[in-house]
N, C-alpha and C positions, 0 to 999 in steps of 0.2 A: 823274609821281608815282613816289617810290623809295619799293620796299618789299623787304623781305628776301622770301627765298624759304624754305617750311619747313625748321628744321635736319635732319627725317627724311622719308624718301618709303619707300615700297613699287614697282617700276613691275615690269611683266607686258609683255615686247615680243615682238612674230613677226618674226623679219627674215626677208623673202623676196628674193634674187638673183634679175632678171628680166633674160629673155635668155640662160640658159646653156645651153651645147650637150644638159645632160640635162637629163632632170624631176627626178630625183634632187638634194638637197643637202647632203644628209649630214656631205660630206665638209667643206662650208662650214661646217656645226654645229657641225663639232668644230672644227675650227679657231677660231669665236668663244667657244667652251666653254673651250680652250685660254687664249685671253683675256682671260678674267674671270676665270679658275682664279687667273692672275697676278697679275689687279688685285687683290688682295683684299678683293673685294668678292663680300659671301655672296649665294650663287645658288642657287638650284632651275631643273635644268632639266626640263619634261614635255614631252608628245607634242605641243601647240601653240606652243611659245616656252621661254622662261626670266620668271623671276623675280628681279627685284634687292632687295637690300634693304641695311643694312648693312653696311658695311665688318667685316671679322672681325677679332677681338681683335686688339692686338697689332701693329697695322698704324697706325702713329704721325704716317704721312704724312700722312693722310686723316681728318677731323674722322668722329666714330662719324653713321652713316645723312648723311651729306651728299648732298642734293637734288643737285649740281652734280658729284658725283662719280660718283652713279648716272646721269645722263645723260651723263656725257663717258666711259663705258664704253660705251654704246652707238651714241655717236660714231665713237668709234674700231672699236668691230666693222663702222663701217661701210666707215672709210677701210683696214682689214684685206681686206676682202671686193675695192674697188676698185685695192686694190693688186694682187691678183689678176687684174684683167683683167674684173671684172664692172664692167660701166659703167653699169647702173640697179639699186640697191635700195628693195625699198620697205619701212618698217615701221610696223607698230602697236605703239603704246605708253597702256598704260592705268596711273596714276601714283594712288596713293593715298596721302593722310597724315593723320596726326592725332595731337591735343596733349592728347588726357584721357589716355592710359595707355600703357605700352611695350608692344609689340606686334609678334610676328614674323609671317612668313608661316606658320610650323609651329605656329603660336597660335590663326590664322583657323580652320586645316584641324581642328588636333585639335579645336576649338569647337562645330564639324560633325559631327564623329566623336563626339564626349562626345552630342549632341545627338541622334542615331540611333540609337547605342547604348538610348535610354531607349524610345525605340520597338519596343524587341525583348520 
């Protein structure tokens, strides 16, 4: 069965390098941070991973929130990492989407924040 894939996603990934001489990976974060800076494809990154979501204005390449373009960005963070020398990654990727209304990641959070704010 051929079915399209959503025109938008949200994904949430942790890429972990296993196997590297430190515990530290830091310097791998930025380097994928580095990566997606380029892709232009809008990121949040926090203390457990990054966040993808749409592609950013202006960026004419790439169809706006493309499902397939948010994954072949963390494709490539991976073949980035292995180019490096690390030869197992592993990640989690949590992918969200939907079709009632537009919606960023900074829409979820402040939804949250509007929302506890009324509990003061």
């Amino acid at each position: 069965m051929e079915l399209p894939t959503p025109a938008k996603c949200v994904a949430d990934f942790c890429l972990i390098p296993i196997g590297t001489a430190s515990p530290s990976v830091s310097a791998q974060i930025a380097d994928v941070q580095r990566l997606i800076e380029a892709s232009g494809v809008k990121y949040t990154l926090h203390s457990a991973g990054t966040t993808l979501a749409r592609p950013i204005a202006n960026q004419p390449r790439h169809t706006e929130g493309s499902w397939d373009r948010v994954h072949q960005v963390i494709g490539q963070a991976h073949t980035l990492l292995h180019q490096q020398g690390i030869v197992r990654i592993q990640t989690d990727i949590r992918v969200g989407s939907r079709t009632d209304k537009e919606q960023t990641a900074e829409d979820k959070v402040n939804k949250v924040r509007q929302l506890l704010r009324k509990d003061q």
